[in-house]
PyMOL Python script that loads the backbone (N, CA, C, O; Angstrom):
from pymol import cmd

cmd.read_pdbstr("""\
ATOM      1  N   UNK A   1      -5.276   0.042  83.390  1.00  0.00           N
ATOM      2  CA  UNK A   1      -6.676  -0.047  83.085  1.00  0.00           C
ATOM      3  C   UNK A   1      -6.835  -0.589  81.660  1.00  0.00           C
ATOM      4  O   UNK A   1      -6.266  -0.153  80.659  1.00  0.00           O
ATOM      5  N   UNK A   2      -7.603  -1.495  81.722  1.00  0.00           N
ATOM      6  CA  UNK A   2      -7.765  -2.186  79.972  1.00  0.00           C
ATOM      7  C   UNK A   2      -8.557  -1.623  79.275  1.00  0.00           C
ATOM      8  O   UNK A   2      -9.615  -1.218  79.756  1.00  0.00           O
ATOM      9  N   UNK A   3      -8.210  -1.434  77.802  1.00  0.00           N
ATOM     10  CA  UNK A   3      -8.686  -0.697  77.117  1.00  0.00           C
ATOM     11  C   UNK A   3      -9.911  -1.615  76.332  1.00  0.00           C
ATOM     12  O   UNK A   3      -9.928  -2.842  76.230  1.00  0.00           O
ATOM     13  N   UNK A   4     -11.225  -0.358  75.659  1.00  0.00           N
ATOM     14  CA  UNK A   4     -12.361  -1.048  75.240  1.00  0.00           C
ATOM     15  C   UNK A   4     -11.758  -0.363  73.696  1.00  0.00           C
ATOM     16  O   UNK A   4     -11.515   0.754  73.237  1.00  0.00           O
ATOM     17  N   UNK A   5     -11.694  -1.905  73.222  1.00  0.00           N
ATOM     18  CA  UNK A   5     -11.575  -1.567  71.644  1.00  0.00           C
ATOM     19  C   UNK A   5     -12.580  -2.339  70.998  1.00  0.00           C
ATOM     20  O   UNK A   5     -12.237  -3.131  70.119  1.00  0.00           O
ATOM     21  N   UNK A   6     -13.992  -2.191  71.375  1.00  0.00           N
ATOM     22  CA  UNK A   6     -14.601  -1.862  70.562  1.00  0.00           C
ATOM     23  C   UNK A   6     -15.609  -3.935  70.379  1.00  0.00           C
ATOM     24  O   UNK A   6     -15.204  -5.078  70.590  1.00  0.00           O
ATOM     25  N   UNK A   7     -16.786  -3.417  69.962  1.00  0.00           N
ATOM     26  CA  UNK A   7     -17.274  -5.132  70.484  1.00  0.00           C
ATOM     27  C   UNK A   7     -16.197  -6.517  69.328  1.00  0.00           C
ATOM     28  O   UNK A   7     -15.790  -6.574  68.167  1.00  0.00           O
ATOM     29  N   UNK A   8     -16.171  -7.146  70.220  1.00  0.00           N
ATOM     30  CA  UNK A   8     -15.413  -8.437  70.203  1.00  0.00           C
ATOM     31  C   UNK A   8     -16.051  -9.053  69.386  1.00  0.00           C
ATOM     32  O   UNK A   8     -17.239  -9.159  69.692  1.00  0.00           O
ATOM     33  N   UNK A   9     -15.516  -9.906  67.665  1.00  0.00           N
ATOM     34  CA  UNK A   9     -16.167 -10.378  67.106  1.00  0.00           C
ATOM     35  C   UNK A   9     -17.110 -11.798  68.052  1.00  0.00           C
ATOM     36  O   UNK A   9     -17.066 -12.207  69.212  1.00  0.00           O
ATOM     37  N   UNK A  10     -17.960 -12.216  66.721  1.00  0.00           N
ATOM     38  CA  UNK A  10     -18.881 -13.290  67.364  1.00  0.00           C
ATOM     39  C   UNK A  10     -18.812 -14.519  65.746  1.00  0.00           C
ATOM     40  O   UNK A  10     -18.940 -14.321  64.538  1.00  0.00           O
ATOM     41  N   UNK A  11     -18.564 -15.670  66.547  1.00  0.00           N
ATOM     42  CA  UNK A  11     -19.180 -16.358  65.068  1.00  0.00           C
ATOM     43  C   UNK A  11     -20.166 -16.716  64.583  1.00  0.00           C
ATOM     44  O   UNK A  11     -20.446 -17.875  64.892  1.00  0.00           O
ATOM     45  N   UNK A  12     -21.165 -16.019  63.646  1.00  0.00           N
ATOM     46  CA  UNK A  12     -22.501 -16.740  63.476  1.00  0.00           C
ATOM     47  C   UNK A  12     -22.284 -17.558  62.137  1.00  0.00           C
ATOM     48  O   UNK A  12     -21.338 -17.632  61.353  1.00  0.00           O
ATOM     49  N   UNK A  13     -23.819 -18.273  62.198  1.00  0.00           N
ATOM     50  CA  UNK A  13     -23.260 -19.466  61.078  1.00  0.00           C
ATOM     51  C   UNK A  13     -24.592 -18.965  60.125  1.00  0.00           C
ATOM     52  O   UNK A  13     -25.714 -18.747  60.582  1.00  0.00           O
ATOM     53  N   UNK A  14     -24.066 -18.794  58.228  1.00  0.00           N
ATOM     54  CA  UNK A  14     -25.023 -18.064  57.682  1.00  0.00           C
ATOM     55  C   UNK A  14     -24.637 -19.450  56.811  1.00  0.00           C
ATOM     56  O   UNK A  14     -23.471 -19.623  56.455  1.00  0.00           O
ATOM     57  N   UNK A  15     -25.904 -20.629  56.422  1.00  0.00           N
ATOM     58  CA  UNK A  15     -26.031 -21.367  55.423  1.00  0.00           C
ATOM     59  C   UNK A  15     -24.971 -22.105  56.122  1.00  0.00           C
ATOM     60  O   UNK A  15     -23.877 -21.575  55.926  1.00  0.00           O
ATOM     61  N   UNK A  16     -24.919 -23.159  56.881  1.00  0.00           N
ATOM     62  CA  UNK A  16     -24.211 -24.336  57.757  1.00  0.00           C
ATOM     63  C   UNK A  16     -22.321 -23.416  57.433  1.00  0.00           C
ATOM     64  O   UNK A  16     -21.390 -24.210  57.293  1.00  0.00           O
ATOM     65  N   UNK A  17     -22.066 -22.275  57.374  1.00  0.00           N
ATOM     66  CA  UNK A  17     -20.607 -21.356  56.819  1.00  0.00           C
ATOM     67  C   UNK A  17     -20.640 -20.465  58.302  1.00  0.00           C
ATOM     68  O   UNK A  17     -21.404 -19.576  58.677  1.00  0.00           O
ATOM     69  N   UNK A  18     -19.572 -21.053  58.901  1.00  0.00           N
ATOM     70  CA  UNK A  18     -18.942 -19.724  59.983  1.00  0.00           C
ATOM     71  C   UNK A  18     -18.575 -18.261  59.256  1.00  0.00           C
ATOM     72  O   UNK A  18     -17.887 -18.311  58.237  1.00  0.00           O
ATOM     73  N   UNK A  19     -18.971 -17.101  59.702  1.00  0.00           N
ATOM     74  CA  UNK A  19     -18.648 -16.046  59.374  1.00  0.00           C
ATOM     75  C   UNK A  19     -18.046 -14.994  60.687  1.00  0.00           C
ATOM     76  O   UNK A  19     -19.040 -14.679  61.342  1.00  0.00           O
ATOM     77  N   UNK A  20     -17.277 -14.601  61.057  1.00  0.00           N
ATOM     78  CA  UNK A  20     -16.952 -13.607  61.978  1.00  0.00           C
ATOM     79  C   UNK A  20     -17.971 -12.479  61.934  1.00  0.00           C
ATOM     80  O   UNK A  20     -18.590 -12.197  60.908  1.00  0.00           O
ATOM     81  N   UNK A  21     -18.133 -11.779  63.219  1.00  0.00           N
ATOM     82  CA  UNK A  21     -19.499 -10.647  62.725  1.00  0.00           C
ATOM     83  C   UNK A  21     -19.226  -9.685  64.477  1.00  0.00           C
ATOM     84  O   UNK A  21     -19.294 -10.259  65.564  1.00  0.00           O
ATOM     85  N   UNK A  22     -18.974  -8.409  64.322  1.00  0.00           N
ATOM     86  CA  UNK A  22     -17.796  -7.471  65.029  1.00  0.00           C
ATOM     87  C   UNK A  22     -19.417  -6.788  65.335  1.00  0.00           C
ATOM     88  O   UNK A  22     -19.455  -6.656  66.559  1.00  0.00           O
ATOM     89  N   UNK A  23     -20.338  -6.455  64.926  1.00  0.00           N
ATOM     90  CA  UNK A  23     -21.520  -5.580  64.890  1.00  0.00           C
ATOM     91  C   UNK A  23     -22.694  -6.277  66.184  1.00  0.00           C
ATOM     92  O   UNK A  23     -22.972  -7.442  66.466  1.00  0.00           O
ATOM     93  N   UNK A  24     -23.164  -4.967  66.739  1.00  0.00           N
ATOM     94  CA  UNK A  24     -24.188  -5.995  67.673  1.00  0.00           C
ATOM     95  C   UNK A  24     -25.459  -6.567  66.775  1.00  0.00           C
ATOM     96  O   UNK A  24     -26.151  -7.569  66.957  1.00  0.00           O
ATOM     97  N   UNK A  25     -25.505  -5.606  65.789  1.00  0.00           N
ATOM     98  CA  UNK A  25     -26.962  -6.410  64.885  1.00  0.00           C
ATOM     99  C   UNK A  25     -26.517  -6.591  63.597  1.00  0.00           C
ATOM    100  O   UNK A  25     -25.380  -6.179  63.368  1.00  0.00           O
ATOM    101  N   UNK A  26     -27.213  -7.176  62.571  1.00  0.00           N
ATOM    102  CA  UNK A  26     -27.123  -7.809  61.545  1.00  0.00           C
ATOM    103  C   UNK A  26     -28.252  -7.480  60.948  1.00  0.00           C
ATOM    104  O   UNK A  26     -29.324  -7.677  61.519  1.00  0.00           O
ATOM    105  N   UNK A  27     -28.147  -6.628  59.035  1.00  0.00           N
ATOM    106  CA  UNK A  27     -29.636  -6.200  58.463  1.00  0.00           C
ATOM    107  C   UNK A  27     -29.783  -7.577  57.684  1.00  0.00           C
ATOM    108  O   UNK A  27     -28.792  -8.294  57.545  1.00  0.00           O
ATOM    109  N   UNK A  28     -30.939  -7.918  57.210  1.00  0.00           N
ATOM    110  CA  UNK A  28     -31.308  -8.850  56.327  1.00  0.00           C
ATOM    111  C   UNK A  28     -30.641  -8.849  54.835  1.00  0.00           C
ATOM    112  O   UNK A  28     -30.698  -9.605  53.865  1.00  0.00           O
ATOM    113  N   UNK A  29     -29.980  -7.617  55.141  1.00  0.00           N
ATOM    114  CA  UNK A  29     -29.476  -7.518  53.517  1.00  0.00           C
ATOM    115  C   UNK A  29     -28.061  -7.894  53.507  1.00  0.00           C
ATOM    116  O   UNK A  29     -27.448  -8.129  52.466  1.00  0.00           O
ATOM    117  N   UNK A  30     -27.404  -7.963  55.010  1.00  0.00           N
ATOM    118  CA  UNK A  30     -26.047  -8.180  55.268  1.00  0.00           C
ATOM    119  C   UNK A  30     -26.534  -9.476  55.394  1.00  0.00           C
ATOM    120  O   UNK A  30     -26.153 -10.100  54.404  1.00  0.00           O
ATOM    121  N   UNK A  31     -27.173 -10.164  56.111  1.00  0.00           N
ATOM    122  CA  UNK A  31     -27.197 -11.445  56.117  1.00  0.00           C
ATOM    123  C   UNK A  31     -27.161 -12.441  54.394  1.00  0.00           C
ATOM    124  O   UNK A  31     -26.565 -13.494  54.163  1.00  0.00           O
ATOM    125  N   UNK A  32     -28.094 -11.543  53.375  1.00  0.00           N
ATOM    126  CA  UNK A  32     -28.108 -12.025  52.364  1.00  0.00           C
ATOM    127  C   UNK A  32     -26.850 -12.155  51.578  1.00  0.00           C
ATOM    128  O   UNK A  32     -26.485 -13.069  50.837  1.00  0.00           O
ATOM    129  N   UNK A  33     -26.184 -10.876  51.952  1.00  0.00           N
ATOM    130  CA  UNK A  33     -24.709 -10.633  50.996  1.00  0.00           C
ATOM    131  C   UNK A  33     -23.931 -11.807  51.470  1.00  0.00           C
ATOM    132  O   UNK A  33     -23.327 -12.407  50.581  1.00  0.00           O
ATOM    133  N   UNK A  34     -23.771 -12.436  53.145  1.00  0.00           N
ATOM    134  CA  UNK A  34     -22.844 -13.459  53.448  1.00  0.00           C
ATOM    135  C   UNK A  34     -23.487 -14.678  52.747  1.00  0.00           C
ATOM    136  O   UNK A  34     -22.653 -15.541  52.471  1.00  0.00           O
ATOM    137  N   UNK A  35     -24.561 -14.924  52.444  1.00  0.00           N
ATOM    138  CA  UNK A  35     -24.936 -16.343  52.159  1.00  0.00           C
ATOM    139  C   UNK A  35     -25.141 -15.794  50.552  1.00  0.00           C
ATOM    140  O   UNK A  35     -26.363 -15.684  50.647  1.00  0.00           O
ATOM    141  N   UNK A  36     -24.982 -15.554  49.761  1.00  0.00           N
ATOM    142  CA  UNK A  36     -25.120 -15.400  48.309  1.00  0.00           C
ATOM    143  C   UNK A  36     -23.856 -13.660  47.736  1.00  0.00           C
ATOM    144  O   UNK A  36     -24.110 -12.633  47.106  1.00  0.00           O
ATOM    145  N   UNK A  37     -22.404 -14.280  48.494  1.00  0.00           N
ATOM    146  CA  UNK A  37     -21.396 -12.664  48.273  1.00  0.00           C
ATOM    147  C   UNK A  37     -21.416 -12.236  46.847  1.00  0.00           C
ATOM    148  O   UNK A  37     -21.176 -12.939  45.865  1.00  0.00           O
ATOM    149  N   UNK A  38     -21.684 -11.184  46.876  1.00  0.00           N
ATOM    150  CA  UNK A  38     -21.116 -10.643  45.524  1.00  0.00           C
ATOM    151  C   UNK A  38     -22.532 -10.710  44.320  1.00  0.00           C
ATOM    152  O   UNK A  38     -22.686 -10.276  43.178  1.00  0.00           O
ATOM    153  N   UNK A  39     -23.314 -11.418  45.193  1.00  0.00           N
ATOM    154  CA  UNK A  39     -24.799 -11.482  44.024  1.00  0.00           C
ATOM    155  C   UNK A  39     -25.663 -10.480  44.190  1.00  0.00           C
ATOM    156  O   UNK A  39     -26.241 -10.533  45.275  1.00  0.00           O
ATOM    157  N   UNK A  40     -26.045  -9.328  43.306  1.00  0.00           N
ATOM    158  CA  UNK A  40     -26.805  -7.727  43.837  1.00  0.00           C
ATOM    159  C   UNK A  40     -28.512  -8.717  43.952  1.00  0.00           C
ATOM    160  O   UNK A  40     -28.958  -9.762  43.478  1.00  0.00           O
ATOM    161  N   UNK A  41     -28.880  -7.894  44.642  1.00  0.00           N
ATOM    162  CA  UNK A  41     -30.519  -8.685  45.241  1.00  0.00           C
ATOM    163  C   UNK A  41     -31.286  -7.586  43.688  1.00  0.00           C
ATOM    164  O   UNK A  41     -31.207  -6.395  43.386  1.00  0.00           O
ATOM    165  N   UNK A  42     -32.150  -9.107  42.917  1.00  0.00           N
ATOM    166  CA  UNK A  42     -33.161  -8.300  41.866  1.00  0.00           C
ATOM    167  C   UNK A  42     -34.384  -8.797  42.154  1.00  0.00           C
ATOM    168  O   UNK A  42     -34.846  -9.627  42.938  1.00  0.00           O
ATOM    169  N   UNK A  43     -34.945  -7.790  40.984  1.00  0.00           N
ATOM    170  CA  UNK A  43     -36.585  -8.421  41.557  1.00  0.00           C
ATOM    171  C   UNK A  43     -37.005  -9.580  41.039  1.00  0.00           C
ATOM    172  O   UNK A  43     -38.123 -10.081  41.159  1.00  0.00           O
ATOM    173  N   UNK A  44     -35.912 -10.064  40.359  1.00  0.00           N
ATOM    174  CA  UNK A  44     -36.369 -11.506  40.235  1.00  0.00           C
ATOM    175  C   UNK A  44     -36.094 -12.442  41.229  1.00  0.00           C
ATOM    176  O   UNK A  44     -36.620 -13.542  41.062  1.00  0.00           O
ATOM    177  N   UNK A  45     -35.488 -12.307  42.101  1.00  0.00           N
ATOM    178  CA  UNK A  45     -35.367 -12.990  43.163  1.00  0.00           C
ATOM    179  C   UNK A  45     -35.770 -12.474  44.660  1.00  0.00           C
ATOM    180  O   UNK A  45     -35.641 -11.317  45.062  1.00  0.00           O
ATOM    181  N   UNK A  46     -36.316 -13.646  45.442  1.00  0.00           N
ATOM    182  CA  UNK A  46     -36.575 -13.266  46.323  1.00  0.00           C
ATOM    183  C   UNK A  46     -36.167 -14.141  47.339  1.00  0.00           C
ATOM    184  O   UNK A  46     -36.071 -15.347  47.109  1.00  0.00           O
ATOM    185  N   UNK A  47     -35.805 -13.453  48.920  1.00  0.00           N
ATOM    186  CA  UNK A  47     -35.082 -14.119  49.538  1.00  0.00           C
ATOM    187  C   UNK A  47     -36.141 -14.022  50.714  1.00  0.00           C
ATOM    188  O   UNK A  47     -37.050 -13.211  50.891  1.00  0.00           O
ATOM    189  N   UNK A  48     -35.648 -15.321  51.603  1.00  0.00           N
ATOM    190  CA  UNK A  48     -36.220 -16.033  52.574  1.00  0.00           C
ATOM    191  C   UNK A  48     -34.850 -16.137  53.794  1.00  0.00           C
ATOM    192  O   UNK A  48     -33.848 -16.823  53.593  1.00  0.00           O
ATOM    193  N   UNK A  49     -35.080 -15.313  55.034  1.00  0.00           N
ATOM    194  CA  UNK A  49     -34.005 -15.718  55.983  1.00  0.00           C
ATOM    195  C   UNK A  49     -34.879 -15.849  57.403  1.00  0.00           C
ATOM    196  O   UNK A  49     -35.681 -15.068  57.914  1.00  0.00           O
ATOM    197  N   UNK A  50     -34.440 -17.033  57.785  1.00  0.00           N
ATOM    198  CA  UNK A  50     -34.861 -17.642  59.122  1.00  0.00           C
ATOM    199  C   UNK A  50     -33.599 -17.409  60.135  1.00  0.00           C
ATOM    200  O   UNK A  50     -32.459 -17.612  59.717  1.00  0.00           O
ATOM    201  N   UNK A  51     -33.790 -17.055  61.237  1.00  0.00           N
ATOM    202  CA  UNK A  51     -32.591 -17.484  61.914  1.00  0.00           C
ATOM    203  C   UNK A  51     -33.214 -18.139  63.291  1.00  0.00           C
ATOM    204  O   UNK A  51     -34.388 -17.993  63.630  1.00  0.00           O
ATOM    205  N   UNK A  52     -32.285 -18.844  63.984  1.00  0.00           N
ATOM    206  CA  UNK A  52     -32.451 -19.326  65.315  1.00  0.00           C
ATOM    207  C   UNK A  52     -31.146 -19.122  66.184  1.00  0.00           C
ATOM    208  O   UNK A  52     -30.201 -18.610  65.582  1.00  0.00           O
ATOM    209  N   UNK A  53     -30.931 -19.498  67.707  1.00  0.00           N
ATOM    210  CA  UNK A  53     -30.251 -19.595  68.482  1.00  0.00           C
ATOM    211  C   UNK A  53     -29.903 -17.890  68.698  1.00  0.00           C
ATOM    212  O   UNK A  53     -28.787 -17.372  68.659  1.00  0.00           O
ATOM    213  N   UNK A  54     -30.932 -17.363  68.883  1.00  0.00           N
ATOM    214  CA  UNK A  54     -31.109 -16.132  68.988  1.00  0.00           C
ATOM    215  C   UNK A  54     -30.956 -15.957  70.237  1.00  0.00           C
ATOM    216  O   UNK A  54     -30.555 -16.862  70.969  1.00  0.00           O
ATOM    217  N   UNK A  55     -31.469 -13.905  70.965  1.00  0.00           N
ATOM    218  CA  UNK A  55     -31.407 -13.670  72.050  1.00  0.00           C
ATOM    219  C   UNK A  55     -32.542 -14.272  72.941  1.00  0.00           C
ATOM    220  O   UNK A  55     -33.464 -14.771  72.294  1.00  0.00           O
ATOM    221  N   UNK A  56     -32.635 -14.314  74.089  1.00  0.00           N
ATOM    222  CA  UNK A  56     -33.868 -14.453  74.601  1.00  0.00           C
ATOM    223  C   UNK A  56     -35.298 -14.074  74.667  1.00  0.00           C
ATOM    224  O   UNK A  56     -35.656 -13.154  75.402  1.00  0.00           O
ATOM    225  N   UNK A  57     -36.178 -14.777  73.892  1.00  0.00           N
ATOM    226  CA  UNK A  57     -37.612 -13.777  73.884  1.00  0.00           C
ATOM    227  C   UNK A  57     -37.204 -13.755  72.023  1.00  0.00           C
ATOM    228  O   UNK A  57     -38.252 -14.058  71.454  1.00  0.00           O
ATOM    229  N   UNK A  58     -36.136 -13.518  71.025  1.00  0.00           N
ATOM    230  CA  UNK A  58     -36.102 -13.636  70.178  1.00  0.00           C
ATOM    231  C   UNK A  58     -35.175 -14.595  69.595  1.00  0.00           C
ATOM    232  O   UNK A  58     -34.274 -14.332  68.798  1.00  0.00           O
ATOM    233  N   UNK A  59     -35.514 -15.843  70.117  1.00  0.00           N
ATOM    234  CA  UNK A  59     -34.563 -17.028  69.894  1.00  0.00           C
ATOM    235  C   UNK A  59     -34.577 -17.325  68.793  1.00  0.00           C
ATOM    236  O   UNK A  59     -33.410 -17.522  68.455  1.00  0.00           O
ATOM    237  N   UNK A  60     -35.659 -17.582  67.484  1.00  0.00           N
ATOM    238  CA  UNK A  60     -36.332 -17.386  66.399  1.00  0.00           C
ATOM    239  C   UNK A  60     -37.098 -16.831  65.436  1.00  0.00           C
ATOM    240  O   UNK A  60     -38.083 -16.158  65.738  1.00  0.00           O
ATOM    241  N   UNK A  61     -36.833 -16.992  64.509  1.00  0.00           N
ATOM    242  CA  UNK A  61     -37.509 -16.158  63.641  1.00  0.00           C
ATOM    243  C   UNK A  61     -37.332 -16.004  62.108  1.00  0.00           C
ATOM    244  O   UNK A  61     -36.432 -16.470  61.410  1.00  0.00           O
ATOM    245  N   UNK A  62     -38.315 -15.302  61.770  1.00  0.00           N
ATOM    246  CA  UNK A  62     -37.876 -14.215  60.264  1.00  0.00           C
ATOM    247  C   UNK A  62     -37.213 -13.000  60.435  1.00  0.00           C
ATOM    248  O   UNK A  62     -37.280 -12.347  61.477  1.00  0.00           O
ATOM    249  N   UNK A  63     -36.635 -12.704  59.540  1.00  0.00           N
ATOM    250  CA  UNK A  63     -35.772 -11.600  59.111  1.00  0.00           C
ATOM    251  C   UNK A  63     -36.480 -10.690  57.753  1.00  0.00           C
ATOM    252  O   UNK A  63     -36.838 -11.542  56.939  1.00  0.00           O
ATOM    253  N   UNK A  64     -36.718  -9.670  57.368  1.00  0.00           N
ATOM    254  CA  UNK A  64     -37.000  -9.542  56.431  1.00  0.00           C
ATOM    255  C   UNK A  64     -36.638  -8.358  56.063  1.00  0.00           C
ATOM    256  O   UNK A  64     -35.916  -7.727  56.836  1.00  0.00           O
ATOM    257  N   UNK A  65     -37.089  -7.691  54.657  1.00  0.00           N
ATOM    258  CA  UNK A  65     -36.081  -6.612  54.409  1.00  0.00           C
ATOM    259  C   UNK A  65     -36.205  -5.606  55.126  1.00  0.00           C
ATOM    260  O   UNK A  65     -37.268  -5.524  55.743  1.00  0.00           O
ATOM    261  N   UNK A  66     -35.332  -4.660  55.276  1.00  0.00           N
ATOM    262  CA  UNK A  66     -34.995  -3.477  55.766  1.00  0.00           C
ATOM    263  C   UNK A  66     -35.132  -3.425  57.244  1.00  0.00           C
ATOM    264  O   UNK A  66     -35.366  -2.427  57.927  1.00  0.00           O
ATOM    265  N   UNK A  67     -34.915  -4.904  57.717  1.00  0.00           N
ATOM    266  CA  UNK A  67     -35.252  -4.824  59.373  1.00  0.00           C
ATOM    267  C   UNK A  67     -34.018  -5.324  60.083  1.00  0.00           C
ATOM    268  O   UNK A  67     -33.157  -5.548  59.231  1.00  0.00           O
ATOM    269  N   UNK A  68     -33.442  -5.677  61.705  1.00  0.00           N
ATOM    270  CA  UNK A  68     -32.288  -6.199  61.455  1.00  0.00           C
ATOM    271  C   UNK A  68     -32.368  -6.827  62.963  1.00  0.00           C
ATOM    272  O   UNK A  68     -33.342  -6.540  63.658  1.00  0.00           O
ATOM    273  N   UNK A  69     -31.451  -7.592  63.413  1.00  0.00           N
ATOM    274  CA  UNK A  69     -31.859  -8.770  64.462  1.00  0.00           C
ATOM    275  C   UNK A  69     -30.479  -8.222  65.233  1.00  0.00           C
ATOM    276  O   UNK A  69     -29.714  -7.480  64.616  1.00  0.00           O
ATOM    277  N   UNK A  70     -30.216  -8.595  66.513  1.00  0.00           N
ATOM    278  CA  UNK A  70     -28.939  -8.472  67.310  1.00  0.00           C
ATOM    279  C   UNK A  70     -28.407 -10.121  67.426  1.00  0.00           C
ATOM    280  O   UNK A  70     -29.008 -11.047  67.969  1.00  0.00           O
ATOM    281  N   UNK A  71     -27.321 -10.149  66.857  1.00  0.00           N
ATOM    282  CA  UNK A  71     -26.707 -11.125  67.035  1.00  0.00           C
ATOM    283  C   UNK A  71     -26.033 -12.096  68.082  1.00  0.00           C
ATOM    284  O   UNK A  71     -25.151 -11.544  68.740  1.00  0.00           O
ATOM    285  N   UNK A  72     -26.199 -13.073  68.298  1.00  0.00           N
ATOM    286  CA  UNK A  72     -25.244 -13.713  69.523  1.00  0.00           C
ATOM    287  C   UNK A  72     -24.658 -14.795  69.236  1.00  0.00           C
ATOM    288  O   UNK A  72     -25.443 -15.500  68.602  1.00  0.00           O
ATOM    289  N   UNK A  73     -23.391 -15.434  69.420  1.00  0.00           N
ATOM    290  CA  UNK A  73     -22.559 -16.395  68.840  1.00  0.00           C
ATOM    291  C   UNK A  73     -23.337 -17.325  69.007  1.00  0.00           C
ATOM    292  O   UNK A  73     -24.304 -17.398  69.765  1.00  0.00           O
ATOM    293  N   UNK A  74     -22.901 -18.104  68.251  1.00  0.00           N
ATOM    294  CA  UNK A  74     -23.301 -19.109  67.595  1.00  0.00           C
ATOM    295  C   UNK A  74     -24.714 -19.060  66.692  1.00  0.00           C
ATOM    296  O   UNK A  74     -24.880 -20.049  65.978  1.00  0.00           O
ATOM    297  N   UNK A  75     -25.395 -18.380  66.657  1.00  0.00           N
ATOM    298  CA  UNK A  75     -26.694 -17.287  66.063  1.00  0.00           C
ATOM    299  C   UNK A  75     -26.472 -18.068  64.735  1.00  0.00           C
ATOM    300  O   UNK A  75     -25.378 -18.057  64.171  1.00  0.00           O
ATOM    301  N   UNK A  76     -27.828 -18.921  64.134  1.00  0.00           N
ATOM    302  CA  UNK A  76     -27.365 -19.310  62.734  1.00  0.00           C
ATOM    303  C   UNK A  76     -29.025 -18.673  61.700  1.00  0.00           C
ATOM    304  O   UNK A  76     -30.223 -18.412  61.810  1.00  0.00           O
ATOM    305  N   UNK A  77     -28.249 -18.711  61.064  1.00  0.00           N
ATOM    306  CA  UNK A  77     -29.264 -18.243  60.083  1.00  0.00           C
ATOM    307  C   UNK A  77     -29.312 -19.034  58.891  1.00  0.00           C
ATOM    308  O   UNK A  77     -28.268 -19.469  58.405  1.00  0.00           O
ATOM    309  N   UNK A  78     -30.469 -19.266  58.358  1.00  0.00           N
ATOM    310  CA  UNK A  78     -30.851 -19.896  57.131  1.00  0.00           C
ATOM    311  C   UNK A  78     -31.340 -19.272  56.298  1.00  0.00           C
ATOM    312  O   UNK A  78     -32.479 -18.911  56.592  1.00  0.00           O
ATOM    313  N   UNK A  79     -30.772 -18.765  54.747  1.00  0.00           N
ATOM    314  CA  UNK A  79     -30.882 -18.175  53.832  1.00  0.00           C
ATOM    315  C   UNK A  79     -31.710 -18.652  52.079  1.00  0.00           C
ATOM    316  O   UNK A  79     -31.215 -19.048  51.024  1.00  0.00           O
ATOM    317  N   UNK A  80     -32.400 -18.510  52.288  1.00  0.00           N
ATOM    318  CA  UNK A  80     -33.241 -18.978  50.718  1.00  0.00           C
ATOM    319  C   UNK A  80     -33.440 -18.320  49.963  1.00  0.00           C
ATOM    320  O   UNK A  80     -33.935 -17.263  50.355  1.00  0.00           O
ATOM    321  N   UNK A  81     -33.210 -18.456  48.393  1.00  0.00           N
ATOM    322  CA  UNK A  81     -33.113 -17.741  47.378  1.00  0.00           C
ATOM    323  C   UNK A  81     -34.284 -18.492  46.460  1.00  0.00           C
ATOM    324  O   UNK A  81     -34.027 -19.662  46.173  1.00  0.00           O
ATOM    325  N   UNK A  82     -35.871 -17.803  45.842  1.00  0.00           N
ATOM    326  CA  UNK A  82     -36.252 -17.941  44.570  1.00  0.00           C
ATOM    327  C   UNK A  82     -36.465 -17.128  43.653  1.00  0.00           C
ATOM    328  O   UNK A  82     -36.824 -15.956  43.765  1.00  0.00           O
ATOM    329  N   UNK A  83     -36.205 -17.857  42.505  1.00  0.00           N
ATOM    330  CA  UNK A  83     -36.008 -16.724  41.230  1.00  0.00           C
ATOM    331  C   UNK A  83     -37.184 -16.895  40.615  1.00  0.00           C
ATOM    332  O   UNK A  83     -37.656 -18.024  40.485  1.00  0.00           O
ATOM    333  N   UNK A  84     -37.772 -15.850  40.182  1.00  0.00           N
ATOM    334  CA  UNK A  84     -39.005 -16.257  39.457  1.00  0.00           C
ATOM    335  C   UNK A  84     -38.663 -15.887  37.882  1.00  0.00           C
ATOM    336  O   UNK A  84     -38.007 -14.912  37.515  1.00  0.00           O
ATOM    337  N   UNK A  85     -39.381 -17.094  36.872  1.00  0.00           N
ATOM    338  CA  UNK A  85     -38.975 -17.105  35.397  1.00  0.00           C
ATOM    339  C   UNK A  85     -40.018 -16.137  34.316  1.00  0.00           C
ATOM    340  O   UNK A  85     -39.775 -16.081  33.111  1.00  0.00           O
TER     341      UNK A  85
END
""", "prot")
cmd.dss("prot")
cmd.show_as("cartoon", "prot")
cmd.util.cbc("prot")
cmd.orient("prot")
């Protein structure tokens, strides 16, 4: 009997960049960390994420904070960063 270890990564594409992604959903804040790694989110900046090639019924869209989308391969997302001076 074959064993379930657990969901099978997927590749989504964050900013035209393949990323592996093991999770059925994705928060806006994980999406931000893959397209800008290692940069902490301030209030001087504010981010913009679109994604498409979504599930059915949510093929498109916004993302926004503290909310989070279910992913499906090939699933790309577009990430925008403005800083205000």
């Amino acid at each position: 009997m074959p064993q379930d270890h657990g969901p099978q990564p997927v590749t989504i594409i964050v900013n035209t960049r393949p990323h592996p992604w093991e999770a059925k959903e994705i928060t806006f804040e994980q999406v931000v960390d893959l397209a800008f790694p290692g940069q902490p989110l301030t209030e001087q900046d504010t981010y913009t994420v679109r994604y498409s090639r979504g599930h059915d019924g949510h093929g498109s869209g916004s993302l926004t904070a503290g909310h989070s989308v279910r992913v499906k391969k090939g699933m790309v997302f577009d990430v925008y960063r403005t800083s205000r001076s």
